[in-house]
N, C-alpha and C positions, 0 to 999 in steps of 0.2 A: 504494500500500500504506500509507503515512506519513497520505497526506494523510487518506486513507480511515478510518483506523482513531481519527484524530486530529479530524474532522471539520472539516478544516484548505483552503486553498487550495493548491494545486502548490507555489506561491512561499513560503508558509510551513514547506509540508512538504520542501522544500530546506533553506529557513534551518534547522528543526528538526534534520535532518542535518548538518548543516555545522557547527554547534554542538556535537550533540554529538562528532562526531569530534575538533575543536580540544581538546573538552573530556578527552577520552580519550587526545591524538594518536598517533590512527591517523588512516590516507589516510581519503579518502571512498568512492573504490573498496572498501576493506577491510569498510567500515562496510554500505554497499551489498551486498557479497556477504551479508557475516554473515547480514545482515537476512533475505535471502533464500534463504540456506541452514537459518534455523530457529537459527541458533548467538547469535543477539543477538534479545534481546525489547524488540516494538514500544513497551511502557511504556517504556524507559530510555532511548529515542530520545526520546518525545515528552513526560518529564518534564520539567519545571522544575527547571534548575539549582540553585534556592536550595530549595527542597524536594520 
């Protein structure tokens, strides 16, 4: 979904996640649902922290 939307590698579209959860701290599981429940939008996963 991540990598897809981002045009990203798996392994990117992980770090991407992993990021931003630390960034937000929440789990990664939490992040993962969200994602997938429609309740967190794919942009603010796969933006860039400095802008």
């Amino acid at each position: 979904m991540v990598a897809q939307y981002a045009g990203v590698s798996i392994a990117e579209a992980t770090r991407m996640l992993r990021a931003y959860a630390e960034r937000h701290q929440v789990g990664l599981a939490a992040t993962a649902q969200d994602l997938t429940g429609r309740r967190l939008d794919l942009a603010a996963v796969t933006r860039s922290p400095d802008g």
